[in-house]
C-alpha positions as a printed Julia matrix, in Angstrom:
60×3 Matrix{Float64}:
 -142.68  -245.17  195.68
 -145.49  -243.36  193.47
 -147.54  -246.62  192.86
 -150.69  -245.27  195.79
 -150.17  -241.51  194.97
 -153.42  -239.78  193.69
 -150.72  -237.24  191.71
 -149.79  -238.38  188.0
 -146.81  -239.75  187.91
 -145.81  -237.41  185.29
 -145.85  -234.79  187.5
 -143.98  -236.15  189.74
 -141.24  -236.98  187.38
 -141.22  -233.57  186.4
 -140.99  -232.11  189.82
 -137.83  -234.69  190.54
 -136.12  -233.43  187.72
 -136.72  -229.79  188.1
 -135.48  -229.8   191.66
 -132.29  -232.16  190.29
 -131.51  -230.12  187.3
 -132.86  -226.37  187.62
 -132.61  -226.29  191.46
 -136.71  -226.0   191.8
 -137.29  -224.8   195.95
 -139.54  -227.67  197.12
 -141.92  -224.95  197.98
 -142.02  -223.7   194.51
 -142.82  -227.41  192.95
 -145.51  -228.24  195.81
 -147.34  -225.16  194.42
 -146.93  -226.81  190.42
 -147.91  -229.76  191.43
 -150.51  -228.73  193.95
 -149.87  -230.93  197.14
 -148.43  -230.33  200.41
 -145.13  -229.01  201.45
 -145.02  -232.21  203.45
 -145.68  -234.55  201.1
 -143.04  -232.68  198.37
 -140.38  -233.06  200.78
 -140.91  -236.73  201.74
 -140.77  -238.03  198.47
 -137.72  -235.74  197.25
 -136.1   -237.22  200.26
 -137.07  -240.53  199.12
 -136.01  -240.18  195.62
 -133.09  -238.57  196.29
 -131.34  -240.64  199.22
 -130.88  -243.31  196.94
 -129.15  -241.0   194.52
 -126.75  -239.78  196.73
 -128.01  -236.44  195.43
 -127.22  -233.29  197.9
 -129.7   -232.96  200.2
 -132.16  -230.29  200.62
 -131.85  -227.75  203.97
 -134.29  -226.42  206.07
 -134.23  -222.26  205.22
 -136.38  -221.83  208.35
């Protein structure tokens, strides 16, 4: 899942577990992390769905 992406994994670990445990908008860890919206909420969804974590809704 983060074996191609040019983002430490670290990070990405980090940004999973903020949104999990603190709540952490998507749009608010895209900007830590510094790569698109897009790409944030793809691999949420990805990380997540196996998880059976609630799911993230559009606030548009």
């Amino acid at each position: 899942m983060f074996a191609h992406s040019k983002t430490a994994l670290r990070k990405w670990l980090f940004s999973i577990y903020a949104f999990l445990r603190f709540n952490t908008s998507i749009r608010q860890l895209q900007r830590e992390i510094e790569v698109t919206y897009k790409t944030m909420h793809r691999r949420v969804e990805r990380f997540t769905k196996p998880l059976d974590a609630p799911r993230r809704t559009s606030r548009n």
